[in-house]
RODO-2510 file (C-alpha; in nm, 4 decimals, decimal comma):
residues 275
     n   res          X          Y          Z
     1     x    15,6026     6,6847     5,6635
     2     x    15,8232     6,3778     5,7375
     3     x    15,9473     6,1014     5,5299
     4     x    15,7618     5,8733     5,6839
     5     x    15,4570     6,0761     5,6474
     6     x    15,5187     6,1580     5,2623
     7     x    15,5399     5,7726     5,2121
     8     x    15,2697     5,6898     5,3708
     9     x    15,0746     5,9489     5,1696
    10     x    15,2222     5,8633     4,8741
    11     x    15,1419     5,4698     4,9072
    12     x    14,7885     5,5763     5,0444
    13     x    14,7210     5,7875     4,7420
    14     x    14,9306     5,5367     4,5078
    15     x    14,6191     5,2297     4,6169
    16     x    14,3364     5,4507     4,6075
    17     x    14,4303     5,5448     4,2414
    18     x    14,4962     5,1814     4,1739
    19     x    14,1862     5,0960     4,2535
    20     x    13,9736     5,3346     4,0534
    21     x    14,1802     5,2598     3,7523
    22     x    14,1700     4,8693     3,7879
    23     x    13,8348     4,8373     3,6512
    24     x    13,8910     5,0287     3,3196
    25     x    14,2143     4,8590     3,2825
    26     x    14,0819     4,5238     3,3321
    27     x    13,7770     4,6301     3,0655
    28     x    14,0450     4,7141     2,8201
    29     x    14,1939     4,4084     2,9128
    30     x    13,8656     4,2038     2,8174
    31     x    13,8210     4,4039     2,4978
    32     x    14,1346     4,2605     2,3617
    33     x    13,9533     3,8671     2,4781
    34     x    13,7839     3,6542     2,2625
    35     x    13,4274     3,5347     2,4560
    36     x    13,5777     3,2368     2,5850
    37     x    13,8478     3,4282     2,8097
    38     x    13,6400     3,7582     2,8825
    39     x    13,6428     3,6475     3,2468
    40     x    13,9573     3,4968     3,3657
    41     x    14,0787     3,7948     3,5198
    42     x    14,4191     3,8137     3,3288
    43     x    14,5033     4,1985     3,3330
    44     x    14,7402     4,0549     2,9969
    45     x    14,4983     3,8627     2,7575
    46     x    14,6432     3,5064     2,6926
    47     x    14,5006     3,4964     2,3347
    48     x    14,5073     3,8504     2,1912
    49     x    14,2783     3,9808     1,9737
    50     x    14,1663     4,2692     1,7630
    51     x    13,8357     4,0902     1,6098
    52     x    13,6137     4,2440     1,8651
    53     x    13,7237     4,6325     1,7435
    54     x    13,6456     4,5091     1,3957
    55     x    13,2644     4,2875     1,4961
    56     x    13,1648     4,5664     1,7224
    57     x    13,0928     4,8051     1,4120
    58     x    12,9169     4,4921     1,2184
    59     x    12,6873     4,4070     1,5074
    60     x    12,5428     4,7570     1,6243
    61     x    12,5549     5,1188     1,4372
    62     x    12,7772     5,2346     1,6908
    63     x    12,9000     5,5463     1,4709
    64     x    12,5406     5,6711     1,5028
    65     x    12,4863     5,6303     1,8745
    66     x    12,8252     5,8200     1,9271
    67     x    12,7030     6,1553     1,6521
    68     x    12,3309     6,0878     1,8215
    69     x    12,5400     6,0934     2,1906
    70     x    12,7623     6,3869     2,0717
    71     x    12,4895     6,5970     1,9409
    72     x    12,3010     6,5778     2,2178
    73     x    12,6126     6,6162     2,4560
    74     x    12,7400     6,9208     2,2896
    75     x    12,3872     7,1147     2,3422
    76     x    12,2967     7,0042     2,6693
    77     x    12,6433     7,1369     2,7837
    78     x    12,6393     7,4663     2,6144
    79     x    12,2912     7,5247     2,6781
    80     x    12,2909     7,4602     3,0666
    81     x    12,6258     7,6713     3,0903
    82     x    12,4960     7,9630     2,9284
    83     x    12,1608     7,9798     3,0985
    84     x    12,3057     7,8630     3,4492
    85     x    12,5931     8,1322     3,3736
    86     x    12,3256     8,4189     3,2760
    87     x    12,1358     8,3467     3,6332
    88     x    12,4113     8,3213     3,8518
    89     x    12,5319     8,6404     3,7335
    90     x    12,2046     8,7861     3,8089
    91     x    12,2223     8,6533     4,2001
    92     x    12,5899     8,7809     4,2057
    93     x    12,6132     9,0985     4,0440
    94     x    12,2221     9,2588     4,0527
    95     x    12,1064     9,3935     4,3722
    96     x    11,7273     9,3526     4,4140
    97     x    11,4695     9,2759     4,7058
    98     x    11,3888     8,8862     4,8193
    99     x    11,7072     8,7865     4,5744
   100     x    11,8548     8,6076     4,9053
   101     x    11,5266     8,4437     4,9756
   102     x    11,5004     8,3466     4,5471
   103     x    11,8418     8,2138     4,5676
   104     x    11,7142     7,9918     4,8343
   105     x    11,4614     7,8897     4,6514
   106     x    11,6946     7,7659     4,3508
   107     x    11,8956     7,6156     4,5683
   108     x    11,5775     7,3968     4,7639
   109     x    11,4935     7,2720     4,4248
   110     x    11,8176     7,0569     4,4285
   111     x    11,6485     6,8620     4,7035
   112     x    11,3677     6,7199     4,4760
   113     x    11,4353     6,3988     4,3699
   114     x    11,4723     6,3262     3,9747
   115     x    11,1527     6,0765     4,0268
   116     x    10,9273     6,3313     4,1440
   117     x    10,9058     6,5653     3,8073
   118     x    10,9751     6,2546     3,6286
   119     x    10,6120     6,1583     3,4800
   120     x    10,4844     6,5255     3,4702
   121     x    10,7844     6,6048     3,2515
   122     x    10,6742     6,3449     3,0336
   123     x    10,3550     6,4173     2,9762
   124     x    10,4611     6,7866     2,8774
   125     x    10,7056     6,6585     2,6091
   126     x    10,4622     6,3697     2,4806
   127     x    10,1786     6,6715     2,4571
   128     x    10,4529     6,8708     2,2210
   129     x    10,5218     6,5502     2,0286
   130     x    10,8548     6,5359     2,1189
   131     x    10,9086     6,1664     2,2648
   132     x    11,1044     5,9521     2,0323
   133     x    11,3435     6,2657     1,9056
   134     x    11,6610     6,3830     2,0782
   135     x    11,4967     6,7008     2,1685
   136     x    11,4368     6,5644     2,5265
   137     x    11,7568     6,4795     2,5972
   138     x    11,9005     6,8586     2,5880
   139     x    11,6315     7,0869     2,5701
   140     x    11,5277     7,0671     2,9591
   141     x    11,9167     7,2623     3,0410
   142     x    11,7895     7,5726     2,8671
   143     x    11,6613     7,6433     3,2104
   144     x    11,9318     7,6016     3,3937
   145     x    12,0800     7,3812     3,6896
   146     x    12,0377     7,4964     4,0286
   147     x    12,4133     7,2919     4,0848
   148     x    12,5529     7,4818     3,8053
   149     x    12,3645     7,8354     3,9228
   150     x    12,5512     7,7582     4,2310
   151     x    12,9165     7,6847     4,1657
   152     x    12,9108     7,9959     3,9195
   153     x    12,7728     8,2492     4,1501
   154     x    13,0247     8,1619     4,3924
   155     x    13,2715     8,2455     4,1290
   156     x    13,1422     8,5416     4,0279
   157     x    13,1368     8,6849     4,3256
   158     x    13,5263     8,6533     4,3995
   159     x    13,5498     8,9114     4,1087
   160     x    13,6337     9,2296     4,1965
   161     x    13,3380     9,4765     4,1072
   162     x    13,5664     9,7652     4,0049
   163     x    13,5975     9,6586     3,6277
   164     x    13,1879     9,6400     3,5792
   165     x    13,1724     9,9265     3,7585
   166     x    13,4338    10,0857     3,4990
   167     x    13,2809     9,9517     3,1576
   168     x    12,9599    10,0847     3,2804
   169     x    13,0967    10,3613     3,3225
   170     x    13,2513    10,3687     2,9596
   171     x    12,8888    10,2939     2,8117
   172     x    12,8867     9,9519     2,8077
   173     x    12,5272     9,7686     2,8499
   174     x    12,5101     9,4812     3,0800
   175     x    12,4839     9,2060     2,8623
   176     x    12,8400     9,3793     2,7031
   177     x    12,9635     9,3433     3,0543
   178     x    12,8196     8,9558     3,0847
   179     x    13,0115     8,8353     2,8009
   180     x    13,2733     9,0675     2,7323
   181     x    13,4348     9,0661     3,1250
   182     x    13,2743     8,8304     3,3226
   183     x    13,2715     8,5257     3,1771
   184     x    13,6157     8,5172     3,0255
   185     x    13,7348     8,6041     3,3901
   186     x    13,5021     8,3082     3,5449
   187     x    13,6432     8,0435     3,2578
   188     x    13,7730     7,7402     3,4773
   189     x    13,4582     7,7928     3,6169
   190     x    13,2995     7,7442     3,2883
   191     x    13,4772     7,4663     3,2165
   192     x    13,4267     7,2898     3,5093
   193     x    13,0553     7,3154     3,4034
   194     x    13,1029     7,1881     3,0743
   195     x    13,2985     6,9409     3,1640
   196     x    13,0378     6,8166     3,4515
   197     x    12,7303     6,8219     3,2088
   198     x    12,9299     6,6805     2,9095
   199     x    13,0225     6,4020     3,1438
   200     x    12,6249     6,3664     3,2577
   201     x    12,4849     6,3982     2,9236
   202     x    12,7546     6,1363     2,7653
   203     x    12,6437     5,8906     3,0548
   204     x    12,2716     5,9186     3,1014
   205     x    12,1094     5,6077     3,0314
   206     x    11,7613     5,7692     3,2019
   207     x    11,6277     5,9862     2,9478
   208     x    11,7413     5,7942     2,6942
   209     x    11,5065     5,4764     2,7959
   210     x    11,2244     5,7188     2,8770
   211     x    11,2028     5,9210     2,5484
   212     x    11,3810     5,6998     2,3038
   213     x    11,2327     5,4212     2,0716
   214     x    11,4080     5,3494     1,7470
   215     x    11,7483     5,2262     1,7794
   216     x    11,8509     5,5547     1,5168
   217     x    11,8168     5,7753     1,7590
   218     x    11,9553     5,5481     2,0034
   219     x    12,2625     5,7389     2,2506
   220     x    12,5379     5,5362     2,3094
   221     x    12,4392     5,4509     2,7100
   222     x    12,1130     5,3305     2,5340
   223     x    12,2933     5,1895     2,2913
   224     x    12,5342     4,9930     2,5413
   225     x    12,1839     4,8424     2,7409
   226     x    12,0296     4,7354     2,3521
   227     x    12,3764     4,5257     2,2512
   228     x    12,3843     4,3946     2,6539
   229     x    12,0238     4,2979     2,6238
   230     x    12,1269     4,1174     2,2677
   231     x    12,4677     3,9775     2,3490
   232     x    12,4471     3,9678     2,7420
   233     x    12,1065     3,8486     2,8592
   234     x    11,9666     3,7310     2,5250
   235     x    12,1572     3,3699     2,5579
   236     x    12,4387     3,4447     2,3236
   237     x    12,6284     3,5922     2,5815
   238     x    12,9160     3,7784     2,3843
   239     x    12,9790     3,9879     2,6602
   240     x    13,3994     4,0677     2,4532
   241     x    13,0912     4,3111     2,2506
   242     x    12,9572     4,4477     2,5180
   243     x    13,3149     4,5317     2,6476
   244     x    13,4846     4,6685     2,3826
   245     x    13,2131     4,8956     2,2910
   246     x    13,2331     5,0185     2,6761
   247     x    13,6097     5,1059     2,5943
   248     x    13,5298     5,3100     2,2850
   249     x    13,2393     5,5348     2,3976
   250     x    13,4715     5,5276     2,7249
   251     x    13,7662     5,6502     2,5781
   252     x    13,5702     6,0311     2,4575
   253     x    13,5398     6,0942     2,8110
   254     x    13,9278     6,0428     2,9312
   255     x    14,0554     6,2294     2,6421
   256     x    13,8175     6,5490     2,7340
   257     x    13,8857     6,5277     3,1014
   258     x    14,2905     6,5596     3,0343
   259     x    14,2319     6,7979     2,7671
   260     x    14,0334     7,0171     3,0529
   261     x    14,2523     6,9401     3,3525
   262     x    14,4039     7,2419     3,4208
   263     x    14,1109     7,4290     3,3736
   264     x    13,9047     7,1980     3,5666
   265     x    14,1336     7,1398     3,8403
   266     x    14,1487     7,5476     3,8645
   267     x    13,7991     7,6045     3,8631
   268     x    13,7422     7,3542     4,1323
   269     x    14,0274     7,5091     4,3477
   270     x    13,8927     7,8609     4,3119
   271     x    13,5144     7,8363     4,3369
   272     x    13,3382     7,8842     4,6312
   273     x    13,5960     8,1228     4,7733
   274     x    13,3364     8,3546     4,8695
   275     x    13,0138     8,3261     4,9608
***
């Protein structure tokens, strides 16, 4: 590649990555604003502040969205991992007849739109009881994602077969072989997934505004439209709230993604090498 090239690559890439960082940088920027200055576009706050850090724990239970958001973040995670984990490894490993056309048939539910099992979902949790509770929230990923089924068959089958073949030989069962050899040898692929649904779980404001009523068991997305309703549309307008509690249910998020880079970056780079 040419220096000219490289540069112009390098200044491409430099913009694009200045403009998806701008916005949280100018949120941060705003969370350090008192209300009169939230909007005046200064990336460096004229008057700066630390009184919104300190009125944003006063004016909303914020420290019980985040264990609400975390609890329910943490199982939908683990539980979609291990059950989409336990069915790709069926599709990959097991030969049986029609598992082509099955597979197919996983993969066509990704084409239903969320609205469409919306309301019938609904009514099956309201008939168990279960609206109002965080059970909602997590307990639909014990059956999977057809995305998730996906990304980790593909890995699994870029494993070698001779070292199933082997344990199998030694006596091992196949659940031994599951978790004992496969999935420690398909981990950026695993955390890719748990990175994905920790991400979707920490961000969905949907479920949340379906199933949820009292602001205890409020997430912190939920959360974040309750104090926007209050301080945003609700004529007090004290939107320096609104931000700063963006950049502290925000900041979980960046701190997991660069603790998972590697991992996630390798997982991304080696999936779907075989089909």
């Amino acid at each position: 590649m040419s220096r000219a090239r490289k540069i112009l690559t390098m200044t491409a890439l430099s913009a694009f990555a200045v403009a998806f960082i701008y916005p949280f940088v100018w949120l941060l920027s705003a969370s350090f604003k008192p209300r009169s200055e939230v909007f005046d576009h200064r990336i460096l706050p004229e008057t700066f502040t630390f009184d919104n850090y300190i009125k944003v724990w006063q004016e909303a239970p914020l420290a019980l969205w985040m264990v609400n958001t975390l609890l329910v973040t943490v199982l939908a995670a683990v539980a979609v991992t291990v059950t989409s984990a336990m069915v790709a490894w069926g599709f990959a490993y097991f030969r049986f007849p029609g598992r082509g056309a099955l597979f197919g048939v996983v993969l066509a539910t990704m084409m239903l739109p969320g609205a469409v099992t919306m309301i019938p979902v609904f009514l099956i949790w309201n008939s168990l009881g279960m609206v109002g509770t965080l059970t909602p929230l997590w307990a639909q990923n014990l059956f999977g994602s057809a995305f998730y089924i996906f990304l980790l068959r593909q890995f699994f089958l870029g494993l070698p077969r001779e070292p199933f073949e082997a344990a199998k030989i030694d006596g091992a069962n196949n659940w031994r072989i599951f978790t004992r050899i496969a999935l420690p040898l398909c981990k950026p692929a695993v955390v890719v997934t748990l990175l994905f649904e920790f991400q979707a779980a920490w961000t969905d404001l949907m479920r949340p505004l379906i199933y949820l009523r009292d602001s205890s068991t409020f997430t912190v997305p939920r959360g974040l439209k309750a104090l926007l309703d209050q301080f945003g549309f609700g004529g007090e307008w004290h939107w320096e709230i609104v931000m700063t509690a963006s950049v502290i249910t925000t900041i979980p998020m960046i701190v997991l993604f660069f603790l998972g880079q590697r991992h996630f970056v390798k997982g991304i780079a080696t999936t779907g090498s075989k089909g």
